[in-house]
PQR file with spaces between the fields and no chain letter, atoms N, CA, C, O and H, PARSE charges and radii, in Angstrom:
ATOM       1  N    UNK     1      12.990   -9.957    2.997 -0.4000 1.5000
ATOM       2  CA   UNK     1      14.135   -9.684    2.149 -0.0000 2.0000
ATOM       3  C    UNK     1      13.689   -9.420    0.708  0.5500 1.7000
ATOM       4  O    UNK     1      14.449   -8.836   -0.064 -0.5500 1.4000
ATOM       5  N    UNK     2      12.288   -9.902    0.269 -0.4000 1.5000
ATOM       6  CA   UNK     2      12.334   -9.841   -1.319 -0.0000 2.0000
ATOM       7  C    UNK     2      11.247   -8.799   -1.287  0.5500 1.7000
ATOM       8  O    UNK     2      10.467   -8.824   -2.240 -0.5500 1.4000
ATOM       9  H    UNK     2      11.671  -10.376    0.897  0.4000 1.0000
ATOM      10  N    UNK     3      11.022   -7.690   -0.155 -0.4000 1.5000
ATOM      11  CA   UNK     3      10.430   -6.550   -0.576 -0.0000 2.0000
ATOM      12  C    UNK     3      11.651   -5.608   -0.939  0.5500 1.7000
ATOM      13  O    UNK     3      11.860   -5.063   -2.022 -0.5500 1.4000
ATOM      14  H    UNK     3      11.655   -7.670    0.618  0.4000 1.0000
ATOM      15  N    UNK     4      12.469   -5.537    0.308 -0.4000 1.5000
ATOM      16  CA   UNK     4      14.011   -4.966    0.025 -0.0000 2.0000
ATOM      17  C    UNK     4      14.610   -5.004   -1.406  0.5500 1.7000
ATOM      18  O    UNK     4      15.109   -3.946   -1.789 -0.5500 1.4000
ATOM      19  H    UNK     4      12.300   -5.980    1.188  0.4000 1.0000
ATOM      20  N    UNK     5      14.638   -6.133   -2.312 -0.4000 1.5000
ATOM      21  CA   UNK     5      15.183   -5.857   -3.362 -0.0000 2.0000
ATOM      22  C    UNK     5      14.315   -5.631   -4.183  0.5500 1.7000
ATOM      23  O    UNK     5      14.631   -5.012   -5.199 -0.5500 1.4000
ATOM      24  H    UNK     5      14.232   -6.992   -2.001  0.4000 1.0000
ATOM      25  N    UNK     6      13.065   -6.032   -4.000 -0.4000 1.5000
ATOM      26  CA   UNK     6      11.913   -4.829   -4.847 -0.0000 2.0000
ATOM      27  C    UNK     6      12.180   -3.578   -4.864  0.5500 1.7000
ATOM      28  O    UNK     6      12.117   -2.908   -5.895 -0.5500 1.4000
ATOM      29  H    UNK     6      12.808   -6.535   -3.175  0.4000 1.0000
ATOM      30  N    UNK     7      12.549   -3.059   -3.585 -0.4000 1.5000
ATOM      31  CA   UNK     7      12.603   -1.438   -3.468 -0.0000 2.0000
ATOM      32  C    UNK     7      13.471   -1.251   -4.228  0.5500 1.7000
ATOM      33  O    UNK     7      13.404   -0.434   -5.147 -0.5500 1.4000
ATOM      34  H    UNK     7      12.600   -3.604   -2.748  0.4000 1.0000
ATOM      35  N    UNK     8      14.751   -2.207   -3.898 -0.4000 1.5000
ATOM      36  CA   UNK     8      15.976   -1.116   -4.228 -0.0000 2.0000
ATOM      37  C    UNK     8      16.249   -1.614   -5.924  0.5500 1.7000
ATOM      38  O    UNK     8      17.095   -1.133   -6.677 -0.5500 1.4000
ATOM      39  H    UNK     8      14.805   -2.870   -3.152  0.4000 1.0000
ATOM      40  N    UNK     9      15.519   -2.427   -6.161 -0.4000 1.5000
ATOM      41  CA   UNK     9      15.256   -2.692   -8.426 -0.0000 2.0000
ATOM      42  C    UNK     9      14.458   -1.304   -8.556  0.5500 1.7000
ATOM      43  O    UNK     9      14.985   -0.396   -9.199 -0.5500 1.4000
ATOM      44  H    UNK     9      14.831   -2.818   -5.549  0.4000 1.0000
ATOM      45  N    UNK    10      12.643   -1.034   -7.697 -0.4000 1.5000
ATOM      46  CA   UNK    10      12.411    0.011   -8.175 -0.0000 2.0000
ATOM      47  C    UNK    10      13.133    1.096   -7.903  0.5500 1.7000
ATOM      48  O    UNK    10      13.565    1.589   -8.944 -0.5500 1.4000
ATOM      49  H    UNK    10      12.216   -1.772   -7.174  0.4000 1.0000
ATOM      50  N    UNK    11      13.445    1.674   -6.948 -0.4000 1.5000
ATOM      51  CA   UNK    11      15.067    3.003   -7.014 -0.0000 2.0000
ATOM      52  C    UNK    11      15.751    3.052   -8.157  0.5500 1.7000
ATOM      53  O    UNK    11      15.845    4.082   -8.825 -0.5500 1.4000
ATOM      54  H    UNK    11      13.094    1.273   -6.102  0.4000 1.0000
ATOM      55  N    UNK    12      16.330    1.835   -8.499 -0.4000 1.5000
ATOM      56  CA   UNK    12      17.312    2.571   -9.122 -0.0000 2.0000
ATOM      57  C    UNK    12      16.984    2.487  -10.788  0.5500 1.7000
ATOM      58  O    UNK    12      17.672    2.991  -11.677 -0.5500 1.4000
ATOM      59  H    UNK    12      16.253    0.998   -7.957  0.4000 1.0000
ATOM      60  N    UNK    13      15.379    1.481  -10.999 -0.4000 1.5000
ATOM      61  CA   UNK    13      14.840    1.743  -12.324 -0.0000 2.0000
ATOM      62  C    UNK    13      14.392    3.168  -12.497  0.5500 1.7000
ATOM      63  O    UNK    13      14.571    3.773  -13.554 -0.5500 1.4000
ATOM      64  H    UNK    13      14.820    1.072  -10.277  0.4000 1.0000
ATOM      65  N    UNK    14      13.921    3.592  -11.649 -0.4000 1.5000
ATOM      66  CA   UNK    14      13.397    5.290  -11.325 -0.0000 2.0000
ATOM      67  C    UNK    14      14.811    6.659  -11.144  0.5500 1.7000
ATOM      68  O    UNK    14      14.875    7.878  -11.303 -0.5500 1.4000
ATOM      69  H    UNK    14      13.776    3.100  -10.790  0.4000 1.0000
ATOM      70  N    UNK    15      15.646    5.680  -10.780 -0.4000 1.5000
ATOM      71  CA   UNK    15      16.857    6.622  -10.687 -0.0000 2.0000
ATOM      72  C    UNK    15      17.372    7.023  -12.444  0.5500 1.7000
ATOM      73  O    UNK    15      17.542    8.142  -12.929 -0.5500 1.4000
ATOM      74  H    UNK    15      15.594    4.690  -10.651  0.4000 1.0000
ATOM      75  N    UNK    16      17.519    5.710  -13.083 -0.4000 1.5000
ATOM      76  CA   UNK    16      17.878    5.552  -14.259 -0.0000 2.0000
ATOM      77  C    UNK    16      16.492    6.664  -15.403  0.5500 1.7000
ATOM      78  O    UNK    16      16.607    7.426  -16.363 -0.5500 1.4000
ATOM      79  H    UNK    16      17.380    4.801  -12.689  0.4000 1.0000
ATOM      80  N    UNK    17      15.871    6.391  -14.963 -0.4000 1.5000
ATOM      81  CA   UNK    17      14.584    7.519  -15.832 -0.0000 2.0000
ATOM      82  C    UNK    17      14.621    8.766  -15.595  0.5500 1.7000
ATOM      83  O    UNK    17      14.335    9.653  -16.399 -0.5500 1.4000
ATOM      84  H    UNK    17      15.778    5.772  -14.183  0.4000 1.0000
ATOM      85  N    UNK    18      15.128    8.955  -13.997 -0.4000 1.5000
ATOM      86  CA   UNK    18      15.169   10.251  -13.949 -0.0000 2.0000
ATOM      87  C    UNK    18      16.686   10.877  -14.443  0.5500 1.7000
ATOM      88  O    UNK    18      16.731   11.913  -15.107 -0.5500 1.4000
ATOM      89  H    UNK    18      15.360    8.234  -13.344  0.4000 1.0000
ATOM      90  N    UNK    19      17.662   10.291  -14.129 -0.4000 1.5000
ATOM      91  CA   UNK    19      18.762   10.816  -14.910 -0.0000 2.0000
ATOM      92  C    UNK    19      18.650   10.851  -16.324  0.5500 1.7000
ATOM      93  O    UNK    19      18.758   11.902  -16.955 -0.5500 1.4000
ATOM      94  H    UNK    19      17.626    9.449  -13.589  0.4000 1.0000
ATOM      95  N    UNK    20      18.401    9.552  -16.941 -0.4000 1.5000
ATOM      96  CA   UNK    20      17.967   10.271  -18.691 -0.0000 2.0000
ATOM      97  C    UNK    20      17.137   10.986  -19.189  0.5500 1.7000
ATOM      98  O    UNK    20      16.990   11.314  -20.366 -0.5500 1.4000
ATOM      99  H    UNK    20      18.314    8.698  -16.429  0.4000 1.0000
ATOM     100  N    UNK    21      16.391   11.327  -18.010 -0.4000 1.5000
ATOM     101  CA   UNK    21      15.132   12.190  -18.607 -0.0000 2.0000
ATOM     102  C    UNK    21      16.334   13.905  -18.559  0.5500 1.7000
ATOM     103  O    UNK    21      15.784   14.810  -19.187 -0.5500 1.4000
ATOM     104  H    UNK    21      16.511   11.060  -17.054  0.4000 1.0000
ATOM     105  N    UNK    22      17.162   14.159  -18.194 -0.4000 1.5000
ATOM     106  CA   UNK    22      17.216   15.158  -17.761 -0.0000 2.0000
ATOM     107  C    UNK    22      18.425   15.313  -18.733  0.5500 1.7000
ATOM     108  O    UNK    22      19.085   16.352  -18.745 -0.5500 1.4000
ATOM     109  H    UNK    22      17.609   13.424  -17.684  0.4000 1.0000
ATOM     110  N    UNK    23      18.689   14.294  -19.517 -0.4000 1.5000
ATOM     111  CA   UNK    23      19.726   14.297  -20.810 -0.0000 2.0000
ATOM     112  C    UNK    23      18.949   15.151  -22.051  0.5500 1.7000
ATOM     113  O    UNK    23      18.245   14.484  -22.810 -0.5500 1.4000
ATOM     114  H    UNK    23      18.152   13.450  -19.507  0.4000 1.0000
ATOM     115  N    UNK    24      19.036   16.302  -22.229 -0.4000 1.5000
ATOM     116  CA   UNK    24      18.430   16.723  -23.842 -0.0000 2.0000
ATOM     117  C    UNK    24      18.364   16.206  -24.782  0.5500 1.7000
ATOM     118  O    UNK    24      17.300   16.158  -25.398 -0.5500 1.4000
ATOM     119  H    UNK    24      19.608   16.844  -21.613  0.4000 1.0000
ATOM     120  N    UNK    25      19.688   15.530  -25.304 -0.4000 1.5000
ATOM     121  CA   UNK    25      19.944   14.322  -26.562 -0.0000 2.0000
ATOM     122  C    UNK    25      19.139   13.173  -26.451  0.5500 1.7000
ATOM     123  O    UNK    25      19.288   12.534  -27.492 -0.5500 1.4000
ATOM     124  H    UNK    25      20.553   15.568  -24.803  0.4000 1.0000
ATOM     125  N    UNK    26      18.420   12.648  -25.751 -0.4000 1.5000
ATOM     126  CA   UNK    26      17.775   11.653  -25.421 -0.0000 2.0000
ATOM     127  C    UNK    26      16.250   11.898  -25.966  0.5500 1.7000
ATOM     128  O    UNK    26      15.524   10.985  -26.360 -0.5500 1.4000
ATOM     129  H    UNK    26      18.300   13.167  -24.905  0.4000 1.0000
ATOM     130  N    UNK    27      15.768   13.718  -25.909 -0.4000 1.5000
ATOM     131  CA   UNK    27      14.407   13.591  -26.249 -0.0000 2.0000
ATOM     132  C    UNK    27      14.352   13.825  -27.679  0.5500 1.7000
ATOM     133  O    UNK    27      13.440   13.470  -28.425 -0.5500 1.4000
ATOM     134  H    UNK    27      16.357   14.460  -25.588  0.4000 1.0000
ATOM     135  N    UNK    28      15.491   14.504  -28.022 -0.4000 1.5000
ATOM     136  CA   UNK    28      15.359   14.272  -29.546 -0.0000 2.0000
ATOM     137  C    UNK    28      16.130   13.349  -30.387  0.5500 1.7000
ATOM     138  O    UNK    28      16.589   13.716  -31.469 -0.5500 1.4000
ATOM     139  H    UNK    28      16.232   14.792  -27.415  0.4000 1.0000
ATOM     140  N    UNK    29      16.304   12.031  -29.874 -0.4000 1.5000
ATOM     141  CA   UNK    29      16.670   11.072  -30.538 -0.0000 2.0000
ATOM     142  C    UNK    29      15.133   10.175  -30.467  0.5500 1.7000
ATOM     143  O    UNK    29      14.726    9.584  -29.467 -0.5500 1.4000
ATOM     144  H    UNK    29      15.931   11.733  -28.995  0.4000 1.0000
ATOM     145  N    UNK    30      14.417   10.256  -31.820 -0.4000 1.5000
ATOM     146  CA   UNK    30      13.645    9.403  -32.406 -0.0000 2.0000
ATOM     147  C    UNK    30      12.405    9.411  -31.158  0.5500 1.7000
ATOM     148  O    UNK    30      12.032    8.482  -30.441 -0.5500 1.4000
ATOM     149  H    UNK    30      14.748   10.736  -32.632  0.4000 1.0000
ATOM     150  N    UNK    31      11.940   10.849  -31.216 -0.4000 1.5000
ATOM     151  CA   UNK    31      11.235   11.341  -30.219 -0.0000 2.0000
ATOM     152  C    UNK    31      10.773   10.686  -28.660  0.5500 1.7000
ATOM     153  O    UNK    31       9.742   10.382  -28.060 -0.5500 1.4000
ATOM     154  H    UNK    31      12.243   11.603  -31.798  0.4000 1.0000
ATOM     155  N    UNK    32      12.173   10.692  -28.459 -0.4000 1.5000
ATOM     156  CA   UNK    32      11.977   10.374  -26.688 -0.0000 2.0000
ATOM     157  C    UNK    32      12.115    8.673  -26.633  0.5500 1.7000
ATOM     158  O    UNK    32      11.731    8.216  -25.557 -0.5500 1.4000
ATOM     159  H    UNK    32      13.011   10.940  -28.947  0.4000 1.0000
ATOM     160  N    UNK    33      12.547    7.776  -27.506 -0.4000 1.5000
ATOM     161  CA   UNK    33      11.871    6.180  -27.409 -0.0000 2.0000
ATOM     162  C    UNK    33      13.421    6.008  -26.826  0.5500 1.7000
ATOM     163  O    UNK    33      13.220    4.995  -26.156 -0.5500 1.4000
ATOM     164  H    UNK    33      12.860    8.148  -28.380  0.4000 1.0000
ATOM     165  N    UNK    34      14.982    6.341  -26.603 -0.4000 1.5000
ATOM     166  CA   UNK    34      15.782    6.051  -25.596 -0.0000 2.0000
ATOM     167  C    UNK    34      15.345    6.359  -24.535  0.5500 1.7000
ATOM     168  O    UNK    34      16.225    6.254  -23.681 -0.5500 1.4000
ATOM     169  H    UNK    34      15.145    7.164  -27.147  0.4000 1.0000
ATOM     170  N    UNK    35      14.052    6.823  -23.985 -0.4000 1.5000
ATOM     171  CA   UNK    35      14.649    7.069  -22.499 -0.0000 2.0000
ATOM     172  C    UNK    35      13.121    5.728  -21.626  0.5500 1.7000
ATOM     173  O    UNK    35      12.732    5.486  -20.484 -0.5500 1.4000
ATOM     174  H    UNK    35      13.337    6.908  -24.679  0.4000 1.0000
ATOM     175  N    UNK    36      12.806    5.291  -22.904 -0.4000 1.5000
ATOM     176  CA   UNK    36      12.101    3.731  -22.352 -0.0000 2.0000
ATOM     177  C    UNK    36      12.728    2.464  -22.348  0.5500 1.7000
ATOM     178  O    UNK    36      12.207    1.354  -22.237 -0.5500 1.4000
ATOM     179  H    UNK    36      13.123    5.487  -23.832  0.4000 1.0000
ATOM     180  N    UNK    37      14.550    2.946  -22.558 -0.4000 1.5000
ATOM     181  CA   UNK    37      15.841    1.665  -22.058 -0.0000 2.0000
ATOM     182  C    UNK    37      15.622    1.364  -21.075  0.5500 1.7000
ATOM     183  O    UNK    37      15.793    0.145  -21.059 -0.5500 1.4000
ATOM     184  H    UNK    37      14.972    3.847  -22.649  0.4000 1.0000
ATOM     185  N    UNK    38      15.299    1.722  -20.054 -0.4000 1.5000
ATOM     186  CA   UNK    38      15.392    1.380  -18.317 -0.0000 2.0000
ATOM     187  C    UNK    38      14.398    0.301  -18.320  0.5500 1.7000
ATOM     188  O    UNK    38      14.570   -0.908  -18.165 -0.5500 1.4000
ATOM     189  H    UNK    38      15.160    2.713  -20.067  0.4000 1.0000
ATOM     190  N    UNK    39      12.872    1.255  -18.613 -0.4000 1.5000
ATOM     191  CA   UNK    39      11.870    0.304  -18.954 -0.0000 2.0000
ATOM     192  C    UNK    39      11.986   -1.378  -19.541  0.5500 1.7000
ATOM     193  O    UNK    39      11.735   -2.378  -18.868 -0.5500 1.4000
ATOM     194  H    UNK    39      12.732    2.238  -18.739  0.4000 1.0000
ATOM     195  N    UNK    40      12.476   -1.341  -21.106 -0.4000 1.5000
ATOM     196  CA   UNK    40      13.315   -1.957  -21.495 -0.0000 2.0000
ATOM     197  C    UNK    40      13.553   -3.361  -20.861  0.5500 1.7000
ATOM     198  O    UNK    40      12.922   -4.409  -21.000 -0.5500 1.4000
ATOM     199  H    UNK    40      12.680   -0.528  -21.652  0.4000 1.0000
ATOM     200  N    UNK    41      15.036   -2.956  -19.866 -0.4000 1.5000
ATOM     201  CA   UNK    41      15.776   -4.257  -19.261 -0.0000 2.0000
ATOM     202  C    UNK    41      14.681   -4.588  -17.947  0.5500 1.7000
ATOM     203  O    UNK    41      14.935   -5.595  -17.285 -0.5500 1.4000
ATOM     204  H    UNK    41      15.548   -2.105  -19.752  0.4000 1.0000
ATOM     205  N    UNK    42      13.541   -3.804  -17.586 -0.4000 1.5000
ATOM     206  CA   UNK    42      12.995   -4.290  -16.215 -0.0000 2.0000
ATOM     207  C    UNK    42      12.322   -5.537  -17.029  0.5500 1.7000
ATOM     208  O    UNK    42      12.416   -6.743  -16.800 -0.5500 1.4000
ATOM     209  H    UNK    42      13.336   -2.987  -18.124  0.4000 1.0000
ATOM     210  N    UNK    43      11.631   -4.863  -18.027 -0.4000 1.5000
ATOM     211  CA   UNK    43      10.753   -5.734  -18.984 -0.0000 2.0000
ATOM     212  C    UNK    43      11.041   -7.153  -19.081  0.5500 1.7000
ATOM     213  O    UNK    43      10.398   -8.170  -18.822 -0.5500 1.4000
ATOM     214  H    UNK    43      11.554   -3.884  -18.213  0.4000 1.0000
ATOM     215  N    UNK    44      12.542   -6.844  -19.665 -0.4000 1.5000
ATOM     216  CA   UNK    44      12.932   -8.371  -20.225 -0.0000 2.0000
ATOM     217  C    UNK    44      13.580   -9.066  -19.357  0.5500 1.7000
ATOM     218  O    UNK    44      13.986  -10.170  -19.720 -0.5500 1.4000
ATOM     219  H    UNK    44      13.064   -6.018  -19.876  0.4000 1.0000
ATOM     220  N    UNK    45      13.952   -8.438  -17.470 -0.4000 1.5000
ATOM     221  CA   UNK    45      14.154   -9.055  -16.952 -0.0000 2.0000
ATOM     222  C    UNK    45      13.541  -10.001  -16.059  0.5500 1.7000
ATOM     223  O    UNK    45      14.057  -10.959  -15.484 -0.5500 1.4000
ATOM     224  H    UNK    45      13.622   -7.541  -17.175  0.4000 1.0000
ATOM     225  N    UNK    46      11.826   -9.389  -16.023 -0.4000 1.5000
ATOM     226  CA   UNK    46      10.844   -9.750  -15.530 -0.0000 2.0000
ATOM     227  C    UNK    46      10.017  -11.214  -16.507  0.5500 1.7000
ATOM     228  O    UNK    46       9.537  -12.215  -15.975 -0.5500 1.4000
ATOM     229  H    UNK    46      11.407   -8.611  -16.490  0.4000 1.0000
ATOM     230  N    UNK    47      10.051  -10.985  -17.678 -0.4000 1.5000
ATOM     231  CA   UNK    47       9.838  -12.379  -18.755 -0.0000 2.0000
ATOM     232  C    UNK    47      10.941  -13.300  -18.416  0.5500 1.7000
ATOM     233  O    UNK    47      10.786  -14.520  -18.347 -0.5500 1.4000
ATOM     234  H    UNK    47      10.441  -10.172  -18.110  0.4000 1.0000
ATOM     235  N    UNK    48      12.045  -12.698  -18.208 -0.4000 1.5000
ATOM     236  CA   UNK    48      13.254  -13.694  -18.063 -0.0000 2.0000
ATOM     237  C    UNK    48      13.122  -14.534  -16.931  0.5500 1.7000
ATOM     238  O    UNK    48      13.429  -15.725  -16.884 -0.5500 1.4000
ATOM     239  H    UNK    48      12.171  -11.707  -18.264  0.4000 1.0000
ATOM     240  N    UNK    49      12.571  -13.735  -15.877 -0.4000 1.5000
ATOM     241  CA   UNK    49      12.521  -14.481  -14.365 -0.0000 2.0000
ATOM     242  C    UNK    49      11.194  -15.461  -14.033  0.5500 1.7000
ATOM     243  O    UNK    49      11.040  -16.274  -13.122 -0.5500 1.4000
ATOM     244  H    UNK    49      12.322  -12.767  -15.914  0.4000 1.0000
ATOM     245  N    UNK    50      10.255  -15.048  -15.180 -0.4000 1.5000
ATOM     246  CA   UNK    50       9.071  -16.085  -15.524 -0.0000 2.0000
ATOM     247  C    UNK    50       9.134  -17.191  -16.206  0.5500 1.7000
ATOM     248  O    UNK    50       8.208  -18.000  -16.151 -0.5500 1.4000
ATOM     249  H    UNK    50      10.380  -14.388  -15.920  0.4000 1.0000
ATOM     250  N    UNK    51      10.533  -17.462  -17.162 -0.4000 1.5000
ATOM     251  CA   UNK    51      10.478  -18.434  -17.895 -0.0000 2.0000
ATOM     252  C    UNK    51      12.059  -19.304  -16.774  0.5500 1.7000
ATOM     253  O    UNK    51      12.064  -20.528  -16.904 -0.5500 1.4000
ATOM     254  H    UNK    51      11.285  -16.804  -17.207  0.4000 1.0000
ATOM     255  N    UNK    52      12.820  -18.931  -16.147 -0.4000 1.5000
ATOM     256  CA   UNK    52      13.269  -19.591  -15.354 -0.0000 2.0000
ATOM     257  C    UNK    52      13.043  -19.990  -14.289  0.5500 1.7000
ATOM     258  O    UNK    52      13.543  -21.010  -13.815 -0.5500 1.4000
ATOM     259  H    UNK    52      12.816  -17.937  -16.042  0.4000 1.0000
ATOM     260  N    UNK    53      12.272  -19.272  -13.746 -0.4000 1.5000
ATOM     261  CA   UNK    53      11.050  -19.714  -12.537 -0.0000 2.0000
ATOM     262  C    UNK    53      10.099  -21.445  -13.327  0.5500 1.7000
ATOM     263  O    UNK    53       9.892  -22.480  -12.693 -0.5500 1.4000
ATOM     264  H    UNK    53      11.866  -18.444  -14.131  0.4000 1.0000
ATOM     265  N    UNK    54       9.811  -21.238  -14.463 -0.4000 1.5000
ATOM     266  CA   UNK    54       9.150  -22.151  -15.008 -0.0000 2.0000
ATOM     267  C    UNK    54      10.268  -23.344  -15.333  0.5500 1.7000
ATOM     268  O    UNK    54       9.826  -24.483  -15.182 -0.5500 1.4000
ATOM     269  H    UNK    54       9.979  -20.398  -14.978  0.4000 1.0000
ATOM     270  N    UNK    55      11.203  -23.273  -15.621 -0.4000 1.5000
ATOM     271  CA   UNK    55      12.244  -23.987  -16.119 -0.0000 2.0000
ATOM     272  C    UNK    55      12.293  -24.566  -14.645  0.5500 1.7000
ATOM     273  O    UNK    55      11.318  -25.282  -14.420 -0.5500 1.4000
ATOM     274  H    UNK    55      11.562  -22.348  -15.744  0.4000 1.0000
ATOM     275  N    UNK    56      12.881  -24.485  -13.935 -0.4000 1.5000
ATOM     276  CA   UNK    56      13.078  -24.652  -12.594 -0.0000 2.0000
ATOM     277  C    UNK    56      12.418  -25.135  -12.087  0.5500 1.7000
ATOM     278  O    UNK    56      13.012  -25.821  -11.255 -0.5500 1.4000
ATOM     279  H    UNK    56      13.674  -23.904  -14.118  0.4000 1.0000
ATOM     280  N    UNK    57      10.717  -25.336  -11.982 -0.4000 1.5000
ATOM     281  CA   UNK    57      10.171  -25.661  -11.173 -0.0000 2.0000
ATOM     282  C    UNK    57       9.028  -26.837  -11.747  0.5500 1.7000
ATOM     283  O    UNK    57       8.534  -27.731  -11.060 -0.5500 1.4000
ATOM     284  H    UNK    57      10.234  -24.778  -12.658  0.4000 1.0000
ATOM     285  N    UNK    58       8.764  -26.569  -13.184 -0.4000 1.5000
ATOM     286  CA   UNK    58       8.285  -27.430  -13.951 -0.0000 2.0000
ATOM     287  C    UNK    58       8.732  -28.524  -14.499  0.5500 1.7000
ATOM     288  O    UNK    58       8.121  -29.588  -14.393 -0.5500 1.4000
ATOM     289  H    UNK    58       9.165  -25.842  -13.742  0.4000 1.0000
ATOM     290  N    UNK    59      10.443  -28.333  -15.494 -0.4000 1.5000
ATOM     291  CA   UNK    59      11.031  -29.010  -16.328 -0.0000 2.0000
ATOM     292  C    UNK    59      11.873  -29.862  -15.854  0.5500 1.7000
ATOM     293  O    UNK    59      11.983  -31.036  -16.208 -0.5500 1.4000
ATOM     294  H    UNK    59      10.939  -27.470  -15.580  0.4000 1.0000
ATOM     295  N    UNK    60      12.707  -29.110  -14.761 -0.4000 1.5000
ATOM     296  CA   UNK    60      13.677  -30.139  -14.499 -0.0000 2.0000
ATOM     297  C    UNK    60      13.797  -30.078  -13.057  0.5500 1.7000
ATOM     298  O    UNK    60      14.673  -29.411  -12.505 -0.5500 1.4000
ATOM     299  H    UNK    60      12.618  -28.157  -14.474  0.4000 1.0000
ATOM     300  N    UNK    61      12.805  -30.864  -12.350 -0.4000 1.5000
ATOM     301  CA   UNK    61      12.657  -30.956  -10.704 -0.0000 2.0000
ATOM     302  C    UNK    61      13.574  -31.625  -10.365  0.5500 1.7000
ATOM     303  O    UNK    61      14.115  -32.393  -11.161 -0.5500 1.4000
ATOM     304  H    UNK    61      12.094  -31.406  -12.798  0.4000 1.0000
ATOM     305  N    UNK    62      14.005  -31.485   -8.993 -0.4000 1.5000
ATOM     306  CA   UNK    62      14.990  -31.986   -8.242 -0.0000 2.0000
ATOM     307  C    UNK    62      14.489  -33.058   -7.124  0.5500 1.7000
ATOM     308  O    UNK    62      14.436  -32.592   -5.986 -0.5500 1.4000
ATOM     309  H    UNK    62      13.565  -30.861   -8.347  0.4000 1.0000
ATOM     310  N    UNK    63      14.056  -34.635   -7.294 -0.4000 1.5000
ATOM     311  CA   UNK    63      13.257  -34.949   -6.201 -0.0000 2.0000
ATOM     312  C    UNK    63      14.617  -35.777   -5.042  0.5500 1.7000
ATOM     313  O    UNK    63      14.411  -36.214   -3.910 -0.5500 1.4000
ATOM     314  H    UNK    63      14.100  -35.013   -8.219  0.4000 1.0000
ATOM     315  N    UNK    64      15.471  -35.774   -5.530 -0.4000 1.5000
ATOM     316  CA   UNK    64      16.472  -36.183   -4.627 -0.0000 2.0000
ATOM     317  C    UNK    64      18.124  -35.423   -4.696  0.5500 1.7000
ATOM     318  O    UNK    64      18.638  -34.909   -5.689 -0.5500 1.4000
ATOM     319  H    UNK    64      15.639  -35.419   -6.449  0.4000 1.0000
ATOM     320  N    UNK    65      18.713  -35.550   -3.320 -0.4000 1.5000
ATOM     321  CA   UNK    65      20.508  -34.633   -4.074 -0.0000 2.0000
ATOM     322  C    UNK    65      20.939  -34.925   -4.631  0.5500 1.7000
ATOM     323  O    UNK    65      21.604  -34.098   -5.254 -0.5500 1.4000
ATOM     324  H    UNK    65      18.295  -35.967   -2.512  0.4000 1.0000
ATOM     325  N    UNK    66      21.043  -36.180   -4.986 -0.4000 1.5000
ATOM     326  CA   UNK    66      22.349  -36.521   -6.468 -0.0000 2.0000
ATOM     327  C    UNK    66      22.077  -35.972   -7.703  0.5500 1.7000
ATOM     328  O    UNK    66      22.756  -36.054   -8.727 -0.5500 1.4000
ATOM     329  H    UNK    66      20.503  -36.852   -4.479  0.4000 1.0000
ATOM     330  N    UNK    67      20.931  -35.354   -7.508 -0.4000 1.5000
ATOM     331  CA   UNK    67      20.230  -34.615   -9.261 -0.0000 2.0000
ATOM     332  C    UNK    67      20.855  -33.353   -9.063  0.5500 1.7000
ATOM     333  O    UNK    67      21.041  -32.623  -10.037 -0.5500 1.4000
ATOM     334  H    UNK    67      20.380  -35.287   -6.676  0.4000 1.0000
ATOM     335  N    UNK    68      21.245  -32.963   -7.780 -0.4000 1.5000
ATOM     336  CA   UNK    68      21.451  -31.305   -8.183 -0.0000 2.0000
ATOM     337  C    UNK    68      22.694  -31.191   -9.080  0.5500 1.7000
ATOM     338  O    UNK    68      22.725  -30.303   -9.932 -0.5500 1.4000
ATOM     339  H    UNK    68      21.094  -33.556   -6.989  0.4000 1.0000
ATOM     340  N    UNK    69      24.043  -32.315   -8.885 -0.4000 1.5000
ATOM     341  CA   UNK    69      25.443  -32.198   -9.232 -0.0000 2.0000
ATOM     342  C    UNK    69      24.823  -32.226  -11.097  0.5500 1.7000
ATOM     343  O    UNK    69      25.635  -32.150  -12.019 -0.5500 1.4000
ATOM     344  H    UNK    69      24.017  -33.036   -8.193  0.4000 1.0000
């Protein structure tokens, strides 16, 4: 299952590049640096999923159920 949503994050990060690439206004706004938005949110969603992965598994462990409530 977590190649599946690999694929379908890379699709539609690649979908998103290729539709703005094909926007004109995009390459001459501040020579081409909008159309590395896509880039962008993978970026900061990938730091994001490293520091809650860490949060989660480091900071605040769960060693019994009454901790989850």
């Amino acid at each position: 299952m977590g190649a599946d949503l690999f694929g379908s994050f890379a699709e539609a990060t690649s979908a998103a590049l290729a539709i703005s690439s094909t926007y004109p206004d995009l390459y001459n706004y501040q020579d081409g640096s909008a159309l590395f938005y896509p880039l962008l949110i993978t970026a900061l969603g990938i730091i994001g999923c490293f520091f809650t992965s860490l949060f989660a598994t480091d900071i605040m462990k769960v060693n019994e159920n009454y901790q989850i409530e």
